[in-house]
C-alpha positions as CSV (number, residue, x, y, z in Angstrom):
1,X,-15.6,17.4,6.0
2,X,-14.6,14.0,4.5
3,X,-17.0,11.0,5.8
4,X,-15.0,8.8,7.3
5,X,-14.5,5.2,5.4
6,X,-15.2,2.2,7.3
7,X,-13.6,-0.8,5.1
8,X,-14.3,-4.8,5.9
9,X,-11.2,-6.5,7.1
10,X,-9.7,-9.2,4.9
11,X,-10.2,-12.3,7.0
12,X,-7.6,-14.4,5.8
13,X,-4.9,-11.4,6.8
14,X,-5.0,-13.7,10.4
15,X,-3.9,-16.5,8.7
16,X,-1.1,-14.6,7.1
17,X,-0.1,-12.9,10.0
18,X,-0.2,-16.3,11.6
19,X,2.3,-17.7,8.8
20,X,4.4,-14.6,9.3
21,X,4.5,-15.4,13.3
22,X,5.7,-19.0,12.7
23,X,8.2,-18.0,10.2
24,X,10.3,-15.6,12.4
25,X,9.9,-17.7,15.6
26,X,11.3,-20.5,13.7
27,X,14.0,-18.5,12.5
28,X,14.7,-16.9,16.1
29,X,14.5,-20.6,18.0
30,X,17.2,-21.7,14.8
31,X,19.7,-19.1,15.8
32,X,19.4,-19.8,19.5
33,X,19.9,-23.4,19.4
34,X,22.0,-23.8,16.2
35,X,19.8,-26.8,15.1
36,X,19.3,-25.6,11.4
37,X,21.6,-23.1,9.7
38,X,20.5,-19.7,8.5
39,X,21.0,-17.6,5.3
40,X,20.1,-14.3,4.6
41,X,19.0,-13.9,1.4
42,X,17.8,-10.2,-0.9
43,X,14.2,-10.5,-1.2
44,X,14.4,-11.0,-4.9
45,X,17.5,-13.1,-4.7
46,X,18.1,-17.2,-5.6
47,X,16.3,-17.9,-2.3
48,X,15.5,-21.4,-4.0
49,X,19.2,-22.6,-4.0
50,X,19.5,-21.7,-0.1
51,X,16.0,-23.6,0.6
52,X,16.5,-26.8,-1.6
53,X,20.1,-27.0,0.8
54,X,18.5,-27.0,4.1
55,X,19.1,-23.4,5.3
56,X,16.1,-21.3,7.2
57,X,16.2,-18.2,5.2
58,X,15.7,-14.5,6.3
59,X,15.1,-11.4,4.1
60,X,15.8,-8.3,5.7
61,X,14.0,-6.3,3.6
62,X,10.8,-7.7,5.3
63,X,12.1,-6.3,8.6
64,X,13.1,-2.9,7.7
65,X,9.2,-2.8,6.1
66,X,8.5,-3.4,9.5
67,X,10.9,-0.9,10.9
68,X,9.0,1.4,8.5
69,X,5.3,1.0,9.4
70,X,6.0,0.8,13.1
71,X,7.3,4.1,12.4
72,X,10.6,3.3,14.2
73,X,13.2,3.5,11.0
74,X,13.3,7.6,11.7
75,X,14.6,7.6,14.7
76,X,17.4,4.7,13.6
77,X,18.5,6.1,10.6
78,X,20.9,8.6,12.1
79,X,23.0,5.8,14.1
80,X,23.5,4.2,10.8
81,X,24.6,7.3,9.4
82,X,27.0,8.2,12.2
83,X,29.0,4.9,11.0
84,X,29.4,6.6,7.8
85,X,26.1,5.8,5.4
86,X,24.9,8.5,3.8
87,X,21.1,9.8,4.6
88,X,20.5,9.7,1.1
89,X,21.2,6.0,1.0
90,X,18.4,3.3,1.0
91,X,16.7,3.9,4.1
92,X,16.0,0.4,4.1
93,X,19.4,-0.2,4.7
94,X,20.5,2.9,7.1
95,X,17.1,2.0,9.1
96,X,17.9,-2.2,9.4
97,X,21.5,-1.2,10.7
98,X,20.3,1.5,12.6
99,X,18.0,-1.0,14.8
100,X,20.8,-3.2,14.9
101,X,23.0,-1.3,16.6
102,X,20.9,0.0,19.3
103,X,19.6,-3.5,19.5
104,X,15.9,-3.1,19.0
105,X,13.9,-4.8,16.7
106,X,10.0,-4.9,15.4
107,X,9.9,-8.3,16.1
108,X,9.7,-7.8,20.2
109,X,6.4,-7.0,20.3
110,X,4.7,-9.0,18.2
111,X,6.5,-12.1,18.8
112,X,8.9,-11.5,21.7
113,X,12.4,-11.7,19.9
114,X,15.2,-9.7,21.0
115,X,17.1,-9.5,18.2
116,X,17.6,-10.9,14.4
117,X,18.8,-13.8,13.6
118,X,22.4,-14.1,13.3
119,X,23.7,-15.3,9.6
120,X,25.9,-18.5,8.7
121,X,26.3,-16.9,4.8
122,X,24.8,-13.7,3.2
123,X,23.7,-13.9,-0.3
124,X,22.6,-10.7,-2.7
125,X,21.4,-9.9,-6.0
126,X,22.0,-6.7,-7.2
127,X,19.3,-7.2,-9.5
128,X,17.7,-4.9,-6.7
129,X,20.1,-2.0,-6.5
130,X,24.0,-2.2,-5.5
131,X,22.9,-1.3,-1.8
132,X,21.9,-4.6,-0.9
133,X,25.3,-5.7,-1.5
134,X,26.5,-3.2,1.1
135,X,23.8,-4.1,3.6
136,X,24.9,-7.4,3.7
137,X,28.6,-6.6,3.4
138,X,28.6,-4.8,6.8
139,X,26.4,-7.6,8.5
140,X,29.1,-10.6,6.5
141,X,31.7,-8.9,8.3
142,X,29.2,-8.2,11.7
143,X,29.1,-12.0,12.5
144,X,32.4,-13.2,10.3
145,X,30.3,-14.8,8.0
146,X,30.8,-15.8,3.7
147,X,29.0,-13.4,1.5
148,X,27.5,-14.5,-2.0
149,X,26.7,-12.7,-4.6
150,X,24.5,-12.5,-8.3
151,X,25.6,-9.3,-9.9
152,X,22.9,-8.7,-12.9
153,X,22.3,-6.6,-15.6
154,X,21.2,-3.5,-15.6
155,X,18.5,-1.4,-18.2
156,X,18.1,-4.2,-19.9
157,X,15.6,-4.1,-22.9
158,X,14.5,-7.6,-23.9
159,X,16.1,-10.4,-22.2
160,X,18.5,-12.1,-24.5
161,X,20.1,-15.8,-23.6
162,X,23.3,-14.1,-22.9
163,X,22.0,-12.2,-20.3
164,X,20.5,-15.6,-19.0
165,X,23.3,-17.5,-19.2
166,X,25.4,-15.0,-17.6
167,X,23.2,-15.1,-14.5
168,X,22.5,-18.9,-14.6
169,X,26.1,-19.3,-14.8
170,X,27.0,-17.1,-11.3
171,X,24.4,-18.7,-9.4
172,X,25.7,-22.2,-9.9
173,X,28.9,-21.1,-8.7
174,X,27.2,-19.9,-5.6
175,X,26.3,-23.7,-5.1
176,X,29.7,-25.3,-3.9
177,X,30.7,-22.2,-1.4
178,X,27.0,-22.9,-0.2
179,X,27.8,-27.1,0.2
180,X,31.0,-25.6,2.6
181,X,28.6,-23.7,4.9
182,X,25.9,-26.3,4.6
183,X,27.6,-29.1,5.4
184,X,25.9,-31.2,2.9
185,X,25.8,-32.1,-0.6
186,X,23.8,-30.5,-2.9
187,X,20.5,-32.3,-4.6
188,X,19.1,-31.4,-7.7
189,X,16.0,-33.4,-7.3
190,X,15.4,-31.1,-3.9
191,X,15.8,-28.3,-6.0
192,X,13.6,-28.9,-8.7
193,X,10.8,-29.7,-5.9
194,X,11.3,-26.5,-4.2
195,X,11.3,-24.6,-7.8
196,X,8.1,-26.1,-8.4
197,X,6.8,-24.9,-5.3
198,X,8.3,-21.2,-5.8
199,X,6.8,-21.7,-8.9
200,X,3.0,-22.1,-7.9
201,X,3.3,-19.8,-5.1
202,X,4.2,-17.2,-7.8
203,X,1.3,-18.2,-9.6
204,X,-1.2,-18.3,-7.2
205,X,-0.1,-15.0,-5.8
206,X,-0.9,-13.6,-9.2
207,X,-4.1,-15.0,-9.2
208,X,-4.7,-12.9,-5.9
209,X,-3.1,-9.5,-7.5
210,X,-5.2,-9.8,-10.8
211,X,-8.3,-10.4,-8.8
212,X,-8.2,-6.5,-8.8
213,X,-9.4,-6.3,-12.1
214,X,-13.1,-7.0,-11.6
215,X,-15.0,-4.1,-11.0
216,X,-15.1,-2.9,-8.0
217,X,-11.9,-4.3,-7.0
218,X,-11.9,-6.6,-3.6
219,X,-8.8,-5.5,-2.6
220,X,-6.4,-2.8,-2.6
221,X,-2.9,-2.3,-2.9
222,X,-2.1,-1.4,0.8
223,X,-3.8,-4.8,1.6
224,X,-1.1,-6.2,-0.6
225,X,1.9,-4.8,0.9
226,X,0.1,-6.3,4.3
227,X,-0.9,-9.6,2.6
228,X,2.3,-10.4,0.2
229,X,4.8,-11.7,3.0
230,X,4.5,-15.4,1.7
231,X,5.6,-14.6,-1.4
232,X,8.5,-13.1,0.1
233,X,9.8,-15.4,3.0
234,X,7.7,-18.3,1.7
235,X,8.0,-19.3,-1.4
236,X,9.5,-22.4,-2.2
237,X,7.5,-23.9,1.0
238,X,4.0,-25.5,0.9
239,X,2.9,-23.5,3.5
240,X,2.8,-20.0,1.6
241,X,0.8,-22.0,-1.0
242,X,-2.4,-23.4,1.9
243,X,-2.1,-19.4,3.6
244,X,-2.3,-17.9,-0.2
245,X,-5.1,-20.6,-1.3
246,X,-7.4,-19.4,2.0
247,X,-6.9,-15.4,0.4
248,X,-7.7,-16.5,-3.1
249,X,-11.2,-18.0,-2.3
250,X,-12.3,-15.5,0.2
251,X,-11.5,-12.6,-2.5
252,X,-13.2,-14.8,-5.6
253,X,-16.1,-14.8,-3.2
254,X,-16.1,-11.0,-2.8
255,X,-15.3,-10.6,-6.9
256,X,-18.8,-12.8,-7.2
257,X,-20.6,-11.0,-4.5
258,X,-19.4,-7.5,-5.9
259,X,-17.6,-6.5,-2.7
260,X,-15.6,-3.8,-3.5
261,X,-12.5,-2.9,-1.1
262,X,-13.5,0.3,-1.4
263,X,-16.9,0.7,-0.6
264,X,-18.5,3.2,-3.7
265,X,-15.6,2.5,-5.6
266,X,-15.4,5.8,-8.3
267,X,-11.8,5.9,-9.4
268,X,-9.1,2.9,-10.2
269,X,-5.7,4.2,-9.3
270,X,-2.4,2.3,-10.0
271,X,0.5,2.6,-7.5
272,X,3.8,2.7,-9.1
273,X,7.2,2.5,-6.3
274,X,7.7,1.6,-3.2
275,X,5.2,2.1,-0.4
276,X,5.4,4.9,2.3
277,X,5.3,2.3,5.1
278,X,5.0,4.5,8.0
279,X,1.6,6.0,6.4
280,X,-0.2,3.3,5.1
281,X,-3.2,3.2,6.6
282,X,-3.3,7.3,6.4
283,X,-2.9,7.2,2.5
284,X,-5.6,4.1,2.2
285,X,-8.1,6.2,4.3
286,X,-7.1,9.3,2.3
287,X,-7.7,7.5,-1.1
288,X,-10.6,5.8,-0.3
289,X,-12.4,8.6,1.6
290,X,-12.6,10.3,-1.9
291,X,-14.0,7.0,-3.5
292,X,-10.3,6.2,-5.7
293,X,-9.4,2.5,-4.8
294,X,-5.8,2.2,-5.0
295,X,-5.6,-1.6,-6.6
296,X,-2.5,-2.4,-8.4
297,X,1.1,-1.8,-8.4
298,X,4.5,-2.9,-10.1
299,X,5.8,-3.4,-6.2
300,X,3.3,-6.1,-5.2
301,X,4.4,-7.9,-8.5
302,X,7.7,-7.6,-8.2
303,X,7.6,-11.4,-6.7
304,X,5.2,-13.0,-9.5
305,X,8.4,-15.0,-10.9
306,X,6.4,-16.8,-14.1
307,X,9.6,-18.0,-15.6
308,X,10.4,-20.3,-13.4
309,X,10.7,-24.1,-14.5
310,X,11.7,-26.7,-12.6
311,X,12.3,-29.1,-15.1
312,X,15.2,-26.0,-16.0
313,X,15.7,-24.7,-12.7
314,X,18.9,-22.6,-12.7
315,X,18.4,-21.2,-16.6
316,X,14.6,-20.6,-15.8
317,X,15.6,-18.8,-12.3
318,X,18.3,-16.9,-14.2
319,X,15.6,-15.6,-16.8
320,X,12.8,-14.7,-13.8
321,X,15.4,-12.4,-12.1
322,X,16.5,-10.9,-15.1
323,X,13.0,-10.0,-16.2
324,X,12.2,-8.4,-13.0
325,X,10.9,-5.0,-14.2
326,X,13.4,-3.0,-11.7
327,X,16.3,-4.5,-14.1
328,X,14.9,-3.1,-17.2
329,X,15.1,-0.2,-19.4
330,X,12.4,2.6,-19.4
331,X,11.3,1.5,-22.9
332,X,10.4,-2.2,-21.2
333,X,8.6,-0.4,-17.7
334,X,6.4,2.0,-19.9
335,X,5.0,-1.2,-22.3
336,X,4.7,-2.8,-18.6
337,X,2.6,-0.3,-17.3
338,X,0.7,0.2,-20.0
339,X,-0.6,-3.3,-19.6
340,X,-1.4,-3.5,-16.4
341,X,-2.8,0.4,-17.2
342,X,-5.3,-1.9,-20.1
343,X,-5.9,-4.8,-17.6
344,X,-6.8,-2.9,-14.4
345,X,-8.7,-0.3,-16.4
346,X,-6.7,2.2,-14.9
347,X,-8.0,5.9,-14.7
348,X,-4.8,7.5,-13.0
349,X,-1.6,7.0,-11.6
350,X,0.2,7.4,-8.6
351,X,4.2,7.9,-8.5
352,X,5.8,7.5,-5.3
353,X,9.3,9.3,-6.0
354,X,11.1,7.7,-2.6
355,X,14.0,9.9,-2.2
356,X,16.6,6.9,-1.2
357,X,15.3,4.9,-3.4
358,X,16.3,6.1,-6.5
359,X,15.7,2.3,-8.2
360,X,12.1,2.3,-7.5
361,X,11.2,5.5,-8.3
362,X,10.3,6.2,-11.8
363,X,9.3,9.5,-12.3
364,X,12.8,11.7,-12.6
365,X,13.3,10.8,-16.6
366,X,10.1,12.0,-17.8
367,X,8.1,8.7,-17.4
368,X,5.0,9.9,-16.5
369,X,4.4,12.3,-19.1
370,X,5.4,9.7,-21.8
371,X,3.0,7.7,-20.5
372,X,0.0,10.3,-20.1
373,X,1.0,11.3,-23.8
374,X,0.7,8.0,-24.7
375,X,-2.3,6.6,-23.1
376,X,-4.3,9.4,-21.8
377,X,-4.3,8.7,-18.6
378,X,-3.0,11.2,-16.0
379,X,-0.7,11.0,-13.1
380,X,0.6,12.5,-10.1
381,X,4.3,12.5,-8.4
382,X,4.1,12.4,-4.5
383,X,7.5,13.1,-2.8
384,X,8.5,10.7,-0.2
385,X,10.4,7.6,1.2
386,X,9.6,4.1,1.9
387,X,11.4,4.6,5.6
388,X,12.5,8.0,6.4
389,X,9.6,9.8,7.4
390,X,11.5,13.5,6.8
391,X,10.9,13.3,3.5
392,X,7.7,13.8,3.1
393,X,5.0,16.4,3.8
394,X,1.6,14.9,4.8
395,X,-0.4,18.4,4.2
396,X,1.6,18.6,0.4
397,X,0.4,14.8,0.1
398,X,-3.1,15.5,1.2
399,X,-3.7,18.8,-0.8
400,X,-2.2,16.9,-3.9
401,X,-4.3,14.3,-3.6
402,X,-7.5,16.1,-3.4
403,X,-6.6,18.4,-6.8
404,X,-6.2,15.1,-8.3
405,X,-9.3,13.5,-7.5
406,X,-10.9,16.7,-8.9
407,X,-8.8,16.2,-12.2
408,X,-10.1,12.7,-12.3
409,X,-13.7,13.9,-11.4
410,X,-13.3,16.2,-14.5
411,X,-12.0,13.6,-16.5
412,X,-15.2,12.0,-16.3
């Protein structure tokens, strides 16, 4: 039998879930009094432009995570289905409309709100996938409310101006439909100010991520999917900066102590899709019970956003969504990984194919073994969802796992 792994908690994971507490009950005490007006926003969307005009901002996508790793989103998926979305649509999606519907929410027992908060505009990027843009369509026309959008580009190889411009283009259009809702001018000085902040927080939260690469790591991946909600709902504000300043020091300090994550730390695996939210503890335990520290992913840095500028702020925005390596083509995701394969010092990899996610999941067009061809270093496919928890096997995971530990081992 497997000892069991006991792991040290990361301390500042309070202060975050402290942020995280503050940012939805400002949002919920918003939308019951009317006092500030609220946009939804795509969690890789413009969220800058919506900040610098005054609006709270909510992402969705952060509450269907927590749909997902309460373990709710199952059980809601079907009454999002019976209004005519597809099961094999993202579950994010089919789960968020689910709960609303029934009118439960994640939220209630944390933080004791009923309900999400109701929308004054919607605003998408598709840069994502083209289900966002029905997500929010259904909600626009739930509460009568303008919907936005950034359609991007798709595959792309390297990012050219015209792509930029394109992009830069559409969202300062988004600006004056934005002014109507707002009911206030627009201010490219605010806008600058809360680039430079989206900026740094971007920055710093890559500091934290690229702290995996000492040896042994001090963190792991599933901490990130715990840890990254700043970067999400907070970027742009101050406050994600002090919360992510508090997690940088406390994991320099484990780097200089050598306090690994993973206590005995043998194997370095790399996470590539979206998480299984309703088993992340199980997979951390199962990982690190075999001595493999899971401690880097493409998901976690899907919000470093290094392009940003705000001395440029719509052209650099344009360029930092349109290098966002879900947009690109498979030659630009395989030299991506193959860095982060070199920085981590990688010596396997994990592909999550989530079967309603086919945007995230990169292992159906021969990915893997182009990349195991090319770099030596092996992988394995694990079949599952981020949401639906039908689509996976937890006995199939486990046995997987443990034959590819035992590759690894004879790697060695």
């Amino acid at each position: 039998m497997t000892e069991k792994v006991v792991r040290k908690k990361i301390a500042a994971a309070r202060d975050i879930g402290q942020f995280m507490a503050d940012y939805y009950l400002e949002l919920d005490q918003a939308s019951k009094t009317g006092e500030h007006k609220i946009a939804w926003c795509t969690s890789v969307g413009p969220a800058e432009i919506l900040r610098a005009m005054g609006f709270l901002v909510y992402f969705p996508e952060t509450h269907s995570a927590m749909l997902g790793s309460t373990r709710m989103a199952t059980d809601l998926i079907r009454h999002a289905n019976a209004l005519g979305y597809s099961p094999e649509i993202c579950s994010y999606l089919t789960a968020d409309i689910g709960a609303y519907v029934q009118g439960v929410t994640p939220l209630t027992k944390p933080f004791g709100i009923e309900r999400v908060p109701r929308a004054d505009v919607l605003m998408y990027n598709t840069n994502q996938c083209r289900d966002v843009q029905d997500w929010f369509a259904w909600y626009a026309r739930e509460f009568d409310a303008p919907l936005l959008g950034v359609h991007t580009h798709r595959g792309v190889g390297e990012v050219t101006d015209d792509h930029v411009l394109s992009i830069a283009r559409q969202m300062e259009e988004l600006v004056e439909p934005l002014e109507q809702v707002a009911g206030r001018p627009f201010d490219m000085d605010e806008f600058k100010e809360v680039v430079a902040l989206s900026r740094a927080c971007s920055d710093i939260w890559k500091e934290v991520l690229d702290t995996a690469a000492a040896a042994p790591s001090p963190v792991t991946f599933f901490d990130g999917t715990t840890l990254m909600g700043p970067a999400v709902v907070g970027r742009g504000t101050q406050e994600a900066l002090d919360v992510f300043e508090v997690l940088l020091a406390e994991l320099k300090e484990r780097v200089e102590n050598h306090e690994g994550a993973v206590a005995g730390e043998r194997f370095r695996i790399y996470w590539e899709g979206m998480p299984v939210w309703g088993r992340l503890r199980a997979h951390s335990e199962l990982f690190a019970s075999r001595g493999a520290c899971v401690l880097a992913s493409t998901y976690c840095n899907s919000w470093i956003f290094s392009a940003l500028d705000p001395a440029d702020p719509f052209t650099s925005m344009a360029r930092a969504y349109t290098e966002l390596f879900i947009v690109r083509s498979d030659e630009a995701k395989e030299a991506y990984i193959e860095r982060m394969l070199d920085f981590f010092q990688i010596d396997g990899i994990i592909y999550h194919n989530a079967r309603t996610c086919p945007n995230n999941s990169n292992s159906r067009y021969g990915m893997p073994q182009r990349l195991t061809e090319k770099t030596g270093v092996p992988s394995l496919i694990i079949d599952g969802d981020l949401n639906d928890l039908r689509c996976l096997s937890d006995e199939q995971t486990q046995t997987n796992v443990e034959a590819f530990m035992e590759q690894l081992e004879e790697n060695r």
